[in-house]
N, C-alpha and C positions, 0 to 999 in steps of 0.2 A: 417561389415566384418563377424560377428560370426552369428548365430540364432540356435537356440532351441527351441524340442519339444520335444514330448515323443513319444515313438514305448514301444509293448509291446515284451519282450521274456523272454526267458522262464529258469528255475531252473536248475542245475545240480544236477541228482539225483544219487545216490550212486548204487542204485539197479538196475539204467535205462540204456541202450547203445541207442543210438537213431542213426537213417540215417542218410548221410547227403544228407539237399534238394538241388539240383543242378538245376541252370539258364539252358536254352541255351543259349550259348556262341556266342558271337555277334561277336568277333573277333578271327575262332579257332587257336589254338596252340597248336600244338601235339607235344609232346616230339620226340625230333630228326628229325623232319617232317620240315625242314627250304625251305622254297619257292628260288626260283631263282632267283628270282628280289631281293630277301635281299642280297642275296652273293654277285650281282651285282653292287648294292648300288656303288654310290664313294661321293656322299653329301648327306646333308639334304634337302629334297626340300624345306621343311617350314623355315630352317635355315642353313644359308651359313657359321655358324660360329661356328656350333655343332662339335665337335670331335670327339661326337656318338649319335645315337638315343635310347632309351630303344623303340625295335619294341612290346614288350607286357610286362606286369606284372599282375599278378593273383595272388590275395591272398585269402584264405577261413579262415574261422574260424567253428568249429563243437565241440560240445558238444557229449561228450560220457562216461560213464560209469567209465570210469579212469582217466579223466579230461579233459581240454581244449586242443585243438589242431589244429595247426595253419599250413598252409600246402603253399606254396610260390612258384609259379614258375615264373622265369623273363628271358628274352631275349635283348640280349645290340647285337645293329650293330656297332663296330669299327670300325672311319672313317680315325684316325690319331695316332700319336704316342700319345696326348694329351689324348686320349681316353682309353688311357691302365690303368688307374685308376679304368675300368669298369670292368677288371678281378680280382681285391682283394674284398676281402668280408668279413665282421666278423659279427656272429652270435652270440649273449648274449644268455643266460639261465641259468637255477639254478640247483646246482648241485642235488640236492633233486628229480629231474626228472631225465632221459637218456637225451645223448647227442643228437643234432640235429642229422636227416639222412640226408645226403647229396649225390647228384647227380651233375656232370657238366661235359660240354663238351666245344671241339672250334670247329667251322666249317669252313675250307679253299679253295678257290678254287684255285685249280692245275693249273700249266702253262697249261696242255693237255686241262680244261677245266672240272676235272674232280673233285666232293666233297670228302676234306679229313677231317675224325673226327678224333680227340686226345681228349680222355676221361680225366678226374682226378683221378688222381691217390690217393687212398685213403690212401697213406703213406705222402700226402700231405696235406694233412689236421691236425692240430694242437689242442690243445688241452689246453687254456689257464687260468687261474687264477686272475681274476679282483681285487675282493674283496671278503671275505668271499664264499659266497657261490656261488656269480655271479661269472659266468666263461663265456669264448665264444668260439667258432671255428673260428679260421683262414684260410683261403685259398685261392688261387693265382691261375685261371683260366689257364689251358695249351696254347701253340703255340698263345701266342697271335701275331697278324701283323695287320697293319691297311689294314681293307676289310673283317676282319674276324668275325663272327657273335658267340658270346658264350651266354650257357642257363645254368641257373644252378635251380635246385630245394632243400627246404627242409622242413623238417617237426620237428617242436618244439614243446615236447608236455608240459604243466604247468597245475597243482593245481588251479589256480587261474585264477578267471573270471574277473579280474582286469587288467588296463592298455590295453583294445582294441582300435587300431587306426590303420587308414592307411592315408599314402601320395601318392596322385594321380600325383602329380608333382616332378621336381628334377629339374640340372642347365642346363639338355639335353632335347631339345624336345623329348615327350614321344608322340608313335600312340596310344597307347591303355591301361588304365589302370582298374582295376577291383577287387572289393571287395565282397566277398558276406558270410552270416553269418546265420546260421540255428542253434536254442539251442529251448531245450523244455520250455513249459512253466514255468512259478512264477517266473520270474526273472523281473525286469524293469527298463530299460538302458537311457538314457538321452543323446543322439545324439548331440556334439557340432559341427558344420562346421564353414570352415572357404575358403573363398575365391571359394568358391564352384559354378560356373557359367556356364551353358549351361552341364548339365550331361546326357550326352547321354543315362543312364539307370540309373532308378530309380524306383524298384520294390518293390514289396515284394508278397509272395504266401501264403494260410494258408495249412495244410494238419492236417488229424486228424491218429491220432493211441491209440488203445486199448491198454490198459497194465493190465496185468495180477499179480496177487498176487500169495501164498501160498493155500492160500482156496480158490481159482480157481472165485473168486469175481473181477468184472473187473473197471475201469473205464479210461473213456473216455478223451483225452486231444489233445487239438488245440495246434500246432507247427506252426512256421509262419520259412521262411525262406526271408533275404531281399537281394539284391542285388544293386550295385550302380557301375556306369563305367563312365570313361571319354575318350576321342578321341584326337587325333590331342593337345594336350597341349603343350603348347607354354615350351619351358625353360625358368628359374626363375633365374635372375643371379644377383651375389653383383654389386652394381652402388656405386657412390660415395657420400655421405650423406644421409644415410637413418640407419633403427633400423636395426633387426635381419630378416634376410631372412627369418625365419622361421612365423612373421608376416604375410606373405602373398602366403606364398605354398598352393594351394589347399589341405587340409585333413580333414578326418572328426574321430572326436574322442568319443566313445561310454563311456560314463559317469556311472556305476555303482550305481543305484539309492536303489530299495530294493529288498530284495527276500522273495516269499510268496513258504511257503512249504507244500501247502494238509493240512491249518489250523492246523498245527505241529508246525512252525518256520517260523517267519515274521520278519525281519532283515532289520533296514533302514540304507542307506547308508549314504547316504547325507543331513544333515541336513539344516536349514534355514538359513541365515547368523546372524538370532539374537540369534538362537542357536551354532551356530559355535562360536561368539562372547566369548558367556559364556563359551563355552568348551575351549577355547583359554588362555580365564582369570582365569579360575580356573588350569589349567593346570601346574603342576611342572615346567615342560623345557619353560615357556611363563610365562602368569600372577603369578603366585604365584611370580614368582623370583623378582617383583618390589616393594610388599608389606615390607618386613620386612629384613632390615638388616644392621646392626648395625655401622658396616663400614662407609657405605654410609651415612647412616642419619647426623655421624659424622661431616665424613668429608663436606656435603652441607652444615650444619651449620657454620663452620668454614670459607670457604670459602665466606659467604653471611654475617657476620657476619659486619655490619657497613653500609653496601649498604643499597643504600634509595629506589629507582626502583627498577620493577620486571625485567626488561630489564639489567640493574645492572647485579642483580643477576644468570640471565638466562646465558649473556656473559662471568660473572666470572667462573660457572658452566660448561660451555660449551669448554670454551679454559683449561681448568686442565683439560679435559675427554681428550681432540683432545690430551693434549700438553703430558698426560700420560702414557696413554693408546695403546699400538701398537695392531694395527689388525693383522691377522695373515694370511691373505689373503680370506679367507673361507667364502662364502654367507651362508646363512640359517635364517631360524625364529625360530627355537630353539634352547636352549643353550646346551651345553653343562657341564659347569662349575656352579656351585654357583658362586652368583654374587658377594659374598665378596669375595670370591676364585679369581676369573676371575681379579677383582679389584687388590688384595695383591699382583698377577703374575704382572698386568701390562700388561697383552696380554689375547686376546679374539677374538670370530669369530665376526660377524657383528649383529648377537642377541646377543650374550653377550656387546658388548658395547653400544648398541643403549637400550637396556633396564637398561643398570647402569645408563646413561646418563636420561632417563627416571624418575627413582627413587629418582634419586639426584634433579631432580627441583621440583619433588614432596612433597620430603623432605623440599623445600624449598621455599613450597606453593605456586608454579605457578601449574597451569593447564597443564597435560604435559599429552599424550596418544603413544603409540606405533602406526605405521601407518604399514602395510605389502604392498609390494610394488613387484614390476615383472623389472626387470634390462633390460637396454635395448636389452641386446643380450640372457634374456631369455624369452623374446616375450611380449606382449600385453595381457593385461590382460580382463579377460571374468567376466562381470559383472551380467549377466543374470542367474548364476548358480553356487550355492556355492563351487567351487573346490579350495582346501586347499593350492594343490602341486600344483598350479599356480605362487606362493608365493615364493622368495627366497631373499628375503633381507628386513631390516625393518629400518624404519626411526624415528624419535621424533617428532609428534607436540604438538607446544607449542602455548597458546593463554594468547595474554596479554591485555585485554581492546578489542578494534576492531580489531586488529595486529593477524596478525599468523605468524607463526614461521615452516618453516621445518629443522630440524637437523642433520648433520650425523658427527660422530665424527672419521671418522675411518683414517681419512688421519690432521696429524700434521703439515700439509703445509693449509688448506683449512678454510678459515673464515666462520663467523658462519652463511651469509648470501649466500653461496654456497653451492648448492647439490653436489655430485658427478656427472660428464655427467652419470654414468650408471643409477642414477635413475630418468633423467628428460623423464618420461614415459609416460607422460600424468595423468593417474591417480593413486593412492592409496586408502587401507582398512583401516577405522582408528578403530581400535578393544577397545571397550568400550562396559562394559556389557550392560547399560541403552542406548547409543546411537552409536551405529554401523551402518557405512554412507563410503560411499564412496566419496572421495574429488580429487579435481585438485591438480595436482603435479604444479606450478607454474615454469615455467623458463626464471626467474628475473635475474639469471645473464648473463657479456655479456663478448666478449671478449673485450677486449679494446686496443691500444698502440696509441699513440702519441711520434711520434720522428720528431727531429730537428735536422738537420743541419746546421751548419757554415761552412760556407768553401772557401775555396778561389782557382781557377785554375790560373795557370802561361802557359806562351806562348807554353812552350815546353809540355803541356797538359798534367801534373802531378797536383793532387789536394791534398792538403792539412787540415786538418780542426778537427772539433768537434762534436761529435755525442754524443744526448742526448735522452736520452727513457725512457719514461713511459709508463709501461707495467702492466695494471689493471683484476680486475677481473679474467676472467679463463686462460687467457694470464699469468698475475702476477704469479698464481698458477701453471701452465706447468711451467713455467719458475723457480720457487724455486725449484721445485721437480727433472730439469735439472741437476741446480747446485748441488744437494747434491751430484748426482754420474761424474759430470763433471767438470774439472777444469774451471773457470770461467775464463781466456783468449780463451782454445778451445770454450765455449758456444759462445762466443762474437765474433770471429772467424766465426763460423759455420753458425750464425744466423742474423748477421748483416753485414759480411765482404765478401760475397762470390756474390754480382754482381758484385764487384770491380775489377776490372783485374787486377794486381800487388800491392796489397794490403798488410802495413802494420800496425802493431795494435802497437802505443806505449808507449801507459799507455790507464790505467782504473780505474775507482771506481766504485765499486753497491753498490747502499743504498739502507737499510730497506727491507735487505736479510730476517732477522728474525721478520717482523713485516707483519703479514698477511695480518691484518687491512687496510695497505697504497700501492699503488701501488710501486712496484718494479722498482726501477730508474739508468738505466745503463748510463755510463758515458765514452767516448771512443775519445782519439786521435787519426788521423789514417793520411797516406799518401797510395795517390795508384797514380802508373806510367804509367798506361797503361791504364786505362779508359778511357781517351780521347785520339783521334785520330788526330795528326794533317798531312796536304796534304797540302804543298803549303803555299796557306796566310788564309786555311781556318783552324779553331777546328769540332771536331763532336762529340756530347757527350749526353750522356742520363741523362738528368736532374735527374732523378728515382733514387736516388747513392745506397738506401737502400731498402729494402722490394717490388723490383718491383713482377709485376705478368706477369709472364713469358707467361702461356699458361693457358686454361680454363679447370677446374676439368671437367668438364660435354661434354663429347666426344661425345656421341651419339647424334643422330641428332633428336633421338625419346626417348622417356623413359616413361613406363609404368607404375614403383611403383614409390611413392611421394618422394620428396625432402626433408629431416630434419636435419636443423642444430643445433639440441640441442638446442644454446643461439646465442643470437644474435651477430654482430662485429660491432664495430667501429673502423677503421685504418684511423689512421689519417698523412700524413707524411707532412712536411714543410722544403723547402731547400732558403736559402739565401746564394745566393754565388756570390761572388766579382770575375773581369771577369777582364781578363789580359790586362794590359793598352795597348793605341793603336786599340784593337777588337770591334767589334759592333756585335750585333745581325743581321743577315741574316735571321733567320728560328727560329721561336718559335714558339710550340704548340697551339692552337687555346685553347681558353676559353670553356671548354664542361661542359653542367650536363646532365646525365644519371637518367634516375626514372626505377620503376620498377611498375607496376598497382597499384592502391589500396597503394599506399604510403607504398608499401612493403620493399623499398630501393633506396636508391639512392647514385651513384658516380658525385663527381665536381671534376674539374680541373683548378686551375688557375694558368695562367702566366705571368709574368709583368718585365718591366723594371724601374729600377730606376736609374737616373746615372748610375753608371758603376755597378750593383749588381741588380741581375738575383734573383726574388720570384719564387717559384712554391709551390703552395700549392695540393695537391690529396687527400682527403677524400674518402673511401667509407664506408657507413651504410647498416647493412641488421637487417632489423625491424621486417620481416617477415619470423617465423623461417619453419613452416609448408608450402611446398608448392606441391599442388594435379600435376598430369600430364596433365592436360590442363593448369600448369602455367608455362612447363616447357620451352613452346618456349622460351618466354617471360624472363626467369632465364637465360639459356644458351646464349640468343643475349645480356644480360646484360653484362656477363662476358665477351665475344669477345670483346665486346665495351670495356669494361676495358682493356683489353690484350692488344689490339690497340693502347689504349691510352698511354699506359704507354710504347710501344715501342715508340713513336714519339721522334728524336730528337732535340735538340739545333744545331743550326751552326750559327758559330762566322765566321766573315771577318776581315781582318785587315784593317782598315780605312774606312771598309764600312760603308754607312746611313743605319741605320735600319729599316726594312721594317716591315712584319708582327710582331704587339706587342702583341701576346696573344687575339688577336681580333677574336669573331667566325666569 
């Protein structure tokens, strides 16, 4: 997905203003100059489901004298009312520079046939307050109507040579997208892309210019100006199981490596990652905070005090962080707090707990490292090139013998063999001065439930019974975290009782609400009057009484970015139900299994009769949590099949022989 090289460019000089080098323009776009075919527009032709297209985007970046300056003009065709999202805009910058310039217009066409512009209005533009110094402009595009074409441009100018990127893609198909970047030389940038395929333009130019001194002494310096565009780009849109969109947008990000200044000033940016390591570890807000403090050392004696295994100790260690400690919601890899601080509060961001937790098994002679990790919704981590601010959340591992351990203690419902889903990312940085290494993030756990029913139907098609559930792993886990803000007959309600047509619930127990370690065991008497249908001398009833699967997640009939389900599922459901005297079976289900390639998954279905007492058992497993877009035929026919299946009815006769017994 990512690759890296290097390009060379160039310094900003204080004394310098430099040109800017300009492409020709592959796809023009003149301000105000909107073609007639756009106005005319009424779809997307590449996409029937667009609600706009972005017809161009051009962005520059140039080097001059007073700083960086970034200069933006973009063009949105609006097809629908959905697309009026395309006329709000907000612009960041720091107040330390001037506000953005801003231009924009709408372009309508008249019943006559004739182009109407409505400019913005510059008492519409806003003027807002972020944080400290960041601030942004707000502004809301005039007249918008769906058919109407608006352009807006501006220019931000910044101090800093930091944070260059462009995205060539968004959730609209884009015609034309375009970046291009001229700075003089000693500077040298480290280009990361990502998802970057078929670019219609990929240049660069060199041009030389003479620069002049005080004492009329000159010399020479090569400027290179690059350019990069893309065409026809499909729209990027959320599907259902997969990371952060942002994993797979075409964009490419210019990485700030070092600057050489006329043998004056040589500044490196980016260091190696064995040097990052060290910077990391000796660092206040990071390593120092796990070496020394006094609190902690305490308390991990204390708690470890009598235990024979390190596993012992690591668990004992690990459930007083989770059981004590509240997070405070806040990602980061540095602390804030002193760690005895952070501790004595009781609450901390997610570096200050994972490095207490850190210090305490260290204290307590297990081998424990800080890991830096990328959360699933803030993208995929780039391994090729030391970048720091990739990083926003950190983990524990711990090694015990052959065993490794990943940690996170931020959530007091989650045992110590569960990540969080946001960090099952695939890989982590494990920051360690002598050995700094990148490792697999394992996603070992799974969801689990197992329920049972007993039940019994009567003639007049009311069913009665007992429903029993075991709900393990990340199941177990959602489901604690339910009950703390949910009354536990709504949860049992909500989540068990609602395929049931006239459903009552009239008693319950859950056990081993407060015990993470065991799976969560719901306990449920129930009557429902309207689930089965009776007509005559026949019943009609959907054997499924709990957790059926209504309809298939995966709608599209095509799908381009992969499938990821975090961890894996096992649902497992079981119904024995005793069948109203007098009825036979007419119609039962057919005995099915269901596989997925490569022993990626599989659903069974059994049905059976025994005397008068109806079996159905329904499993399904998904083993295979990673699945690429040539697997998705193959996932989405899986689920139909499920969907199918679990609509099939039972039909009972009264005094009839029974025919099909669950036979394929």
């Amino acid at each position: 997905m990512y690759s890296v090289n290097r390009i060379k460019v160039w310094v900003l000089l204080s004394c310098l203003s430099l040109p800017s080098f300009m492409f020709a323009q592959r796809e023009p776009m003149k301000w105000g100059k909107i073609p007639r075919a756009d106005l005319e527009m009424k779809t997307s032709p590449q996409d029937s489901n667009a609600s706009a297209v972005i017809l161009g985007d051009i962005g520059e970046v140039a080097f001059t004298s007073y700083g960086v300056v970034f200069t933006r003009h973009r063009r949105i065709k609006i097809l629908s009312e959905a697309g009026y999202k395309w006329g709000d805009h907000a612009i960041p910058y720091y107040k330390s520079v001037r506000a953005p310039d801003i231009d924009g217009q709408t372009f309508n066409l008249a019943a006559d046939g004739s182009v109407q512009c409505v400019k913005l209005d510059k008492k519409a533009v806003f003027d807002e307050q972020v944080s400290g110094e960041l601030h942004r402009v707000r502004f809301t595009l005039p007249d918008l109507s769906p058919g109407a074409v608006v352009e807006y441009r501006y220019i931000v100018h910044s101090f800093s040579p930091f944070g260059l990127a462009w995205e060539f893609q968004t959730h609209e198909p884009t015609r034309w997208s375009e970046f291009r970047i001229a700075i003089p030389e000693g500077i040298e940038y480290v280009p990361v892309w990502q998802s970057i395929e078929g670019l219609h333009v990929d240049e660069f130019k060199t041009y030389i210019q003479l620069l002049f001194d005080g004492a009329r002494s000159s010399q020479v310096i090569e400027n290179t100006a690059h350019g990069w565009a893309m065409r026809d780009v499909p729209a990027l849109r959320e599907e259902p199981f997969m990371t952060t969109l942002d994993d797979y947008v075409a964009k490419l990000r210019l990485q700030l490596d070092q600057i050489h200044l006329w043998r004056i000033l040589e500044l490196k940016y980016a260091p190696t990652w064995e040097k990052l390591a060290v910077m990391l570890m000796t660092s206040e807000g990071f390593g120092r905070q796990i070496a020394q403090h006094g609190v902690l050392r305490q308390q991990a004696e204390m708690l470890t005090a009598g235990l024979n295994t390190p596993e012992e100790k690591m668990r004992a260690i690990y459930d007083y962080v989770r059981a004590t400690m509240t997070w405070n919601g806040k990602y980061g890899i540095f602390t804030n707090e002193n760690l005895d601080k952070a501790f004595q509060a009781r609450r901390g961001n997610g570096s200050e707990i994972a490095l207490t937790l850190t210090s305490m098994l260290r204290f307590a002679g297990l081998e424990a490292h800080p890991v830096l990790i990328s959360t699933r919704d803030n993208g995929k981590l780039v391994q090729l090139y030391p970048l720091l601010d990739q990083f926003n959340h950190v983990l524990t591992y711990v090694k015990v013998g052959d065993r490794e351990y990943w940690l996170d203690a931020t959530d007091s419902f989650r045992p110590h063999d569960l990540l969080p889903v946001a960090a099952l990312n695939e890989i982590g940085w494990l920051v360690d001065k002598k050995n700094p290494r990148w490792i697999n993030i394992p996603n070992s756990g799974s969801f689990i439930n197992q329920t049972s029913v007993f039940a019994e139907l009567s003639a007049d098609g009311t069913i009665s019974g007992r429903l029993v559930s075991n709900d393990g792993g990340y199941n177990g886990l959602f489901d604690r975290r339910t009950l703390r803000d949910k009354k536990a007959e709504e949860h049992i309600r909500d989540k068990w009782l609602n395929d049931l047509a006239g459903a009552r619930l009239d008693s319950f127990k859950i056990s081993y609400r407060d015990s993470t370690h065991r799976p969560l065991v719901t306990e449920a008497h129930f009557f429902a009057s309207e689930h089965a249908q009776v007509a005559e001398d026949k019943i009609y009833f959907n054997p499924i009484l709990v957790g059926r699967s209504k309809e298939n997640p995966f709608k599209r009939p095509e799908r381009t970015l992969p499938v990821d389900f975090a961890y894996g599922h096992t649902l497992t459901y079981t119904l024995l139900l005793t069948l109203p005297e007098g009825y036979l079976v007419e119609e039962l289900p057919k005995n099915i299994i269901i596989s997925l390639p490569n022993n990626g998954g599989q659903f069974r279905r059994l049905a059976q009769i025994e005397g008068n007492h109806l079996q159905v058992i329904s499993q399904m497993v998904i083993r295979q949590i990673h699945f690429e877009p040539i697997e998705y035929k193959a996932l989405r026919e899986f689920y139909d099949r499920i969907v199918a299946a679990h609509a099939e009815p039972v039909v009972l006769k009264r005094g009839a022989m029974t025919s099909t017994v669950g036979k394929p």
